[in-house]
N, C-alpha and C positions, 0 to 999 in steps of 0.2 A: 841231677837229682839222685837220694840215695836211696835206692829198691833196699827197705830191711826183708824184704821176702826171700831174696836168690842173693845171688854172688858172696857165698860165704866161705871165707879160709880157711885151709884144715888147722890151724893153730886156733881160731874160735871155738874148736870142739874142746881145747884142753880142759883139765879137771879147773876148779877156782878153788884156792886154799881156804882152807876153815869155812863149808859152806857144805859139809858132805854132813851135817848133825842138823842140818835145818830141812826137817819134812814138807813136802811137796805136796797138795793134794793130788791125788790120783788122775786128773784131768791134763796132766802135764805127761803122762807115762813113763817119757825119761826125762831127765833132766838135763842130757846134754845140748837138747834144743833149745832149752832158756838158757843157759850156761852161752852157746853161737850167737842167739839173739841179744843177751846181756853183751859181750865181749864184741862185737858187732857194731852195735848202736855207741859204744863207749868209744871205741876207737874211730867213729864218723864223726863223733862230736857231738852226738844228740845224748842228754839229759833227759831220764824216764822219769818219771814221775807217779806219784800215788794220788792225782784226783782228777783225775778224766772220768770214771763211768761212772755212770748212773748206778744207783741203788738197785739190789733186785725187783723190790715192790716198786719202785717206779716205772722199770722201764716193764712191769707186768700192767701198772697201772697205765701207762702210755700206749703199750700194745693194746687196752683192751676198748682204747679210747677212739685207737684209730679204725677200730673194727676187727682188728683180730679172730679170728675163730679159736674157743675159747681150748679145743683140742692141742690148738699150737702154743698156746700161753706156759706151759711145763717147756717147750723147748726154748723159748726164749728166756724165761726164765733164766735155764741152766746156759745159756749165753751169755747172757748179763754174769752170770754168776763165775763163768770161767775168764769172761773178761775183767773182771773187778779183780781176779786171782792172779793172772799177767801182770797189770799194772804195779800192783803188791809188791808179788817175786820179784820182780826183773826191778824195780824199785831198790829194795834191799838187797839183792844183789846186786845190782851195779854202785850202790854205797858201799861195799867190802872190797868189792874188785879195786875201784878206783885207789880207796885208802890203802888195801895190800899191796897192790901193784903198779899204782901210780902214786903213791907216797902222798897220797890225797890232794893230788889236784887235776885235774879232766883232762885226759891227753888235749894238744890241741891238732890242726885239720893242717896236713900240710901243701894242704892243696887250697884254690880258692872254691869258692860254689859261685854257681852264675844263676841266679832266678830271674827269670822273664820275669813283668811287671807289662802288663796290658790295660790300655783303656778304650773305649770306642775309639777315639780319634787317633792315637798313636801307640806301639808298642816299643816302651825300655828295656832298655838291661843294664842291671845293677847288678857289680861284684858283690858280694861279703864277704869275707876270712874270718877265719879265727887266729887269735892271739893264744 
């Protein structure tokens, strides 16, 4: 399984060309941590994407549904709100990365991954690969 949390390579920190003109919101601080997690995730084989989270009024509307106290609603808020900003970046960046330096097509994995597959009665295991 691949932790994007730890085991990061000192060549994930490198700059990425023509990405140093596109402003960051300030919740990123630097940008060589998205730059590791972009270069990271690209070179495992996982494709980021831009529609995973929730909207900020939703997931304020969902917190306030669940009970939330209304004190914590601003910090979720700005959760949502740095989450929906991840997605974005690392998005569009990893669209530039790929095309500059993969000549636009997604490295592939040159390893297999093994996923358990469990059911009450019996547990499989099935390879995948990437091509």
């Amino acid at each position: 399984m691949v932790n994007l949390l730890s085991d990061y390579i000192e060549s994930d920190y490198a700059p990425m060309p023509y990405m140093d003109s596109i402003w960051l919101p300030k919740c990123f601080n630097d940008r060589k941590h998205l730059i590791a997690y972009v270069r990271k995730s690209t070179r495992n084989g996982i494709w980021l994407t831009n529609d995973i989270c929730l909207p900020v009024w939703q997931s304020v509307k969902n917190a306030k549904k669940a009970g939330i106290p209304k004190k914590k609603l601003h910090e979720i808020a700005e959760w949502s709100k740095q989450s929906n900003h991840l997605v974005k970046y690392a998005s569009m960046f990893q669209k530039k990365l790929i095309e500059v330096e993969y000549d636009g097509v997604m490295p592939s994995r040159t390893q297999a991954i093994t996923f358990n597959k469990s059911t009450s009665a019996e547990a499989t295991q099935t390879t995948y690969t990437y091509r």
